[in-house]
N, C-alpha and C positions, 0 to 999 in steps of 0.2 A: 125257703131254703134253710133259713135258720132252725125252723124247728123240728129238723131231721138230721142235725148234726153228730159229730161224734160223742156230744154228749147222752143225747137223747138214748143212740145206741149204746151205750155204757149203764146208763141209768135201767132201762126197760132191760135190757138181756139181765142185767144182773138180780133187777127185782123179780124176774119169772125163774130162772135156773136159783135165785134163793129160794124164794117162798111161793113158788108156783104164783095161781092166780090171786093169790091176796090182795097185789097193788094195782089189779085190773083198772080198779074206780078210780083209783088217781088220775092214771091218764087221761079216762075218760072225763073226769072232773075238769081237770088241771087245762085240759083241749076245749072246755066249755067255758072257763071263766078268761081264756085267751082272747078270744074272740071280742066281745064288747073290749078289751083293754085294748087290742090293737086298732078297732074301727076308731077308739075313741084319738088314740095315738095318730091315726091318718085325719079323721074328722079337724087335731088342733093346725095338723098343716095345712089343708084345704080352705080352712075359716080364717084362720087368722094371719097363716104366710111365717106361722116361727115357729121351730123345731122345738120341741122340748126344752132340750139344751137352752137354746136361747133364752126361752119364756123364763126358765129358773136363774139364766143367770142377769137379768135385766133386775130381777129384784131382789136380786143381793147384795150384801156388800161387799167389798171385793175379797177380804176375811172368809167370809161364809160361802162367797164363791167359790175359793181354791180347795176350799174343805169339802165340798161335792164334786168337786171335778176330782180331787183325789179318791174318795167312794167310788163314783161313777167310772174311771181308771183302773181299778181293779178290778171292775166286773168286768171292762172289755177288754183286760190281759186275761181272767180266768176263761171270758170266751174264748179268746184265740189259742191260749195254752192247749182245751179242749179240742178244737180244731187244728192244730198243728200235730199234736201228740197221737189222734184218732189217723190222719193222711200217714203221718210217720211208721206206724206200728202195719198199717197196712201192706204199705213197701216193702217194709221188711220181712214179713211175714210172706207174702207175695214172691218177691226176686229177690231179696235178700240183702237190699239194701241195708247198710249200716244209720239205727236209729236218729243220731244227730245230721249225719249227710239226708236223710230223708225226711227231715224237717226243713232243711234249705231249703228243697226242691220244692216242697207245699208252700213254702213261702213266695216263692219264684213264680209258682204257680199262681197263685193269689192274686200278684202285681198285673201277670199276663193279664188274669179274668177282668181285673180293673183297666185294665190298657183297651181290654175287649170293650166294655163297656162306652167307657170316654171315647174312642175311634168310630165306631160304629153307633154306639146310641141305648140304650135300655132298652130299646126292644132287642137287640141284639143278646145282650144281657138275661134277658125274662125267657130268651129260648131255652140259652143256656142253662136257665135253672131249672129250666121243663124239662131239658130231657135229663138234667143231672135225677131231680124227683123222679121222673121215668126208671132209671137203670136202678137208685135207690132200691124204689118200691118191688121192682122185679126180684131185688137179690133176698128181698125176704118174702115175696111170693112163694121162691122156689121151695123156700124151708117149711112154707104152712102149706102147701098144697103136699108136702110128702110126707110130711107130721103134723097132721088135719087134730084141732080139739075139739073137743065135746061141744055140746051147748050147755050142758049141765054144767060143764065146769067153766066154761066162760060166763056164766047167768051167776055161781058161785061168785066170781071175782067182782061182778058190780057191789056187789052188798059191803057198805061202810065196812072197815075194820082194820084192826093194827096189830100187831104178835111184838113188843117192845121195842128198844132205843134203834137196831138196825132197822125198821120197815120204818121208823121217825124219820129217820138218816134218808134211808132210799126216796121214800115218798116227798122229804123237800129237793131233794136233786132231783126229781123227776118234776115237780113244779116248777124249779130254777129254770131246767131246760125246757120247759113247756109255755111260761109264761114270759121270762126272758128279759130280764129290763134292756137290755143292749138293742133288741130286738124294737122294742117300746121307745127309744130316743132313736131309733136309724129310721122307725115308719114314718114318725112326725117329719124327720128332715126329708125324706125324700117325696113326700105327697108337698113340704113347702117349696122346693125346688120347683116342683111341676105343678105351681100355681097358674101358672100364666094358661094352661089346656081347656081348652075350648069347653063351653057348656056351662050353663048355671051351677048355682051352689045346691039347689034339691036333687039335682038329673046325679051329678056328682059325686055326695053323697051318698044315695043310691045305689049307685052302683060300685062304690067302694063295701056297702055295705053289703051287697052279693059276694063281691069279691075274697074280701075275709071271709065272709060264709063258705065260700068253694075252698080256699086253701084251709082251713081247718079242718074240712071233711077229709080232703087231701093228706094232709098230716098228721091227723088224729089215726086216722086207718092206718099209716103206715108205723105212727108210733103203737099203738095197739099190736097191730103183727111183732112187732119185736119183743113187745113182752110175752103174748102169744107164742112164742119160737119158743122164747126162753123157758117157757113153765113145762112144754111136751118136748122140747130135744136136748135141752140141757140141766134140765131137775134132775135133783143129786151129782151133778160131777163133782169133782175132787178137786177141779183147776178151776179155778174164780179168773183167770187171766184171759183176755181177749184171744191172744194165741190158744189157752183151751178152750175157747167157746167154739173159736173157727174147727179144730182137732176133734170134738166134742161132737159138733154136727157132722162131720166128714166118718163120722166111725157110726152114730147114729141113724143119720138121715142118708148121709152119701156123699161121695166128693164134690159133687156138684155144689151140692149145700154148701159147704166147707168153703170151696172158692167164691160162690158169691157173699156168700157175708162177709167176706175179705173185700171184695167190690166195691159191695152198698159203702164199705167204713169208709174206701180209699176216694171214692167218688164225694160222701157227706163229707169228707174232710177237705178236699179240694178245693168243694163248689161254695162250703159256707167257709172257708178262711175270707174269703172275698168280702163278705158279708160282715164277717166279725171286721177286717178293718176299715170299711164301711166307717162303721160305728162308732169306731172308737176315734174318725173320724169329723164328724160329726158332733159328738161330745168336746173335742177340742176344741171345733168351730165356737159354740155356742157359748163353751164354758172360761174358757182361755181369752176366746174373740181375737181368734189368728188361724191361719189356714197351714197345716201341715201337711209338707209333700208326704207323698203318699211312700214313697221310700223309707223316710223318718219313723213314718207311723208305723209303717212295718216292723221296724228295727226294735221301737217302745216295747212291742208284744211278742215278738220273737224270742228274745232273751232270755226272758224266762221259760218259754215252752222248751228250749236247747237245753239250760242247765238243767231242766228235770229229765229231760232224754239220755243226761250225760251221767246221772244222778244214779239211775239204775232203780229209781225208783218202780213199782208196777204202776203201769201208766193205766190200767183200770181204775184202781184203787184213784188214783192223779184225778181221772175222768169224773168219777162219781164225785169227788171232793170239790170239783171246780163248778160242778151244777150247785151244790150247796151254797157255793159261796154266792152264786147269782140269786138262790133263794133270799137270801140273806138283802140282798141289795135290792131287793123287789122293791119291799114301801119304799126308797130313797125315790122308786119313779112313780109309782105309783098312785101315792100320798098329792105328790106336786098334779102328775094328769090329771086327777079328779077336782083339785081346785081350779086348773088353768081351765078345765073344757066347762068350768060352772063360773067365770067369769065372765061377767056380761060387756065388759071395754074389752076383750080380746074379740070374745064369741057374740057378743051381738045378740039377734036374732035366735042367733045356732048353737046358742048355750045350753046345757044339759036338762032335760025335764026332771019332774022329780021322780019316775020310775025311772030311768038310765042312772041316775045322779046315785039312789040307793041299789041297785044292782052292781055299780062299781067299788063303791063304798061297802057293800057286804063281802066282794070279791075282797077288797085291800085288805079289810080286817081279819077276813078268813087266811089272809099271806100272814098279817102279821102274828095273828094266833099258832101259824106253824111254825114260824121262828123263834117266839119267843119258847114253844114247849121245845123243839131242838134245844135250842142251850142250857132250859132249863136242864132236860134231861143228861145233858152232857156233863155239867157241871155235875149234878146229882154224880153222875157213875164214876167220876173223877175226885171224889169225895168223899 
């Protein structure tokens, strides 16, 4: 569910209605080095019974602790900023909700879906995210089945390349939201939770390891389609604003189109606010080592998605900024999972081989090669 949030759509509409298929590879990259980072993220819960979180803050001191649990806080307010602001602008755009009352209500929303879960169970939960991905993926069905591309120009967009500091920009918000450290400390806690389920550690594994194999195929396609949308129905508009993307296909493609990409936002922003405080529950757990209701933790990341609704800021512009900044926070998780899963007193047996151990370790450096040239660059043009 995470990684078809409103980031995702912000990120991907905006890099195809910029520079058409340029940042094809991205997603498609960015959705392939996901995959080994989350089995490895599920793998530390499975093995060893501790979330991320925990594993980093059991060897710290309690200095160095509070100093990643502050890093690691920001990534999961930038998530839910992304996720409030994506539900909010939908409402409004929709029926006409007023932007800050329609960040309440995703908020409200959020606790329901957590209430869902707790009362009922994860499977309950896991439906709900099925059929939220369901209605997702529909609302940008509609838009590429009626503004179908080329192959030639999709076979175009895989090929490496960059056009200056915006496609730097776009392509690590499209990492940020694709690879997702919040994402990366909420797998480990919830695969540690649901240690105790029946079945060996190989059978387990296993089939964890299909599992992120099908949600990536999953995700990736749907993140794909939206850059896809963006390069054949919204290349060259005049409005860079989510309200003209939705205006943009409606006068393009058709109103239909128009309405559902209003959907997919209102639906990704609903089903992953849940998920974003999740996370940043979890992070508390581990990092703090104290349980916060779930009311509190709402309130921590609320806050700030409000005052930028109140702010008048363009909550695109907001969007694409808050995937950066989880770019940014990548190696903080990163770095630590490829140590933890190659520890042999955690993992045991089930500790990393050396092809896993350098496939993640290429994935990390390749995160932090696009972080360090973002600033660089930034700094450069600020100069």
């Amino acid at each position: 569910m995470a990684y078809v949030d409103p980031g995702n759509i912000a990120t991907n509409t905006a890099a195809g209605a910029g520079h058409g298929f340029l940042l094809l590879w991205v997603v498609v990259l960015a959705t392939l080095m996901a995959g080994p980072v989350q089995y490895l993220s599920a793998k530390l819960g499975i093995v060893s019974g501790a979330s991320l979180p925990s594993y980093v803050g059991r060897r710290l001191s309690r200095r160095s602790r509070l100093a990643y649990w502050a890093q690691a806080e920001i990534v999961a307010v930038a998530t839910d900023v992304a996720e409030v602001i994506g539900a909010a602008v939908a409402m409004n755009l929709l029926f006409g909700v007023p932007l800050v009352l329609a960040g309440l209500i995703a908020a409200v929303v959020s606790m329901v879906v957590l209430a869902v879960r707790d009362r009922l169970g994860a499977k309950a939960f896991e439906a709900l995210c099925a059929l939220s991905l369901l209605g997702i993926g529909v609302g940008f069905a509609v838009g590429i089945v009626r503004e179908p591309a080329g192959l030639r120009e999709i076979g175009g967009g895989l090929v490496p390349g960059l056009a200056g500091v915006d496609t730097v920009l776009l392509a690590a918000g499209i990492v940020g939201a694709t690879v997702m450290p919040h994402a990366v400390y909420l797998h480990s806690s919830l695969t540690a939770e649901n240690r105790s389920a029946t079945g060996d550690l190989a059978t387990r594994l296993r089939w964890t390891r299909i599992d992120v194999t099908v949600a990536m195929v999953v995700a990736g396609s749907i993140n794909v389609s939206m850059l896809v949308l963006g390069a054949t129905a919204l290349r060259g508009s005049d409005d860079d604003s989510l309200g003209g993307a939705a205006a943009g296909l409606a006068e393009r493609v058709g109103h239909g189109a128009g309405t559902a990409f209003l959907v997919a936002l209102l639906v990704s922003g609903l089903s992953s606010t849940a998920v974003g405080t999740q996370a940043g529950a979890s992070i508390m757990a581990g990092l703090l080592r104290r349980k916060v209701p779930t009311v509190v933790r709402r309130c921590v990341t609320l806050v700030p998605a409000l005052g930028l609704l109140a702010s008048g800021q363009e909550p695109l512009s907001v969007l694409v900024l808050s995937q950066v900044v989880l770019a940014l926070g990548l190696p903080f998780a990163l770095v630590p999972l490829v140590r933890a899963t190659r520890d042999g007193a955690a993992m045991g047996a089930w500790r990393n081989g050396r092809i896993l151990s350098a496939v993640v370790t290429t994935i990390t450096a390749a995160v932090i090669a696009l972080d360090l040239s973002l600033v660089a660059l930034t700094v450069a043009g600020h100069g």
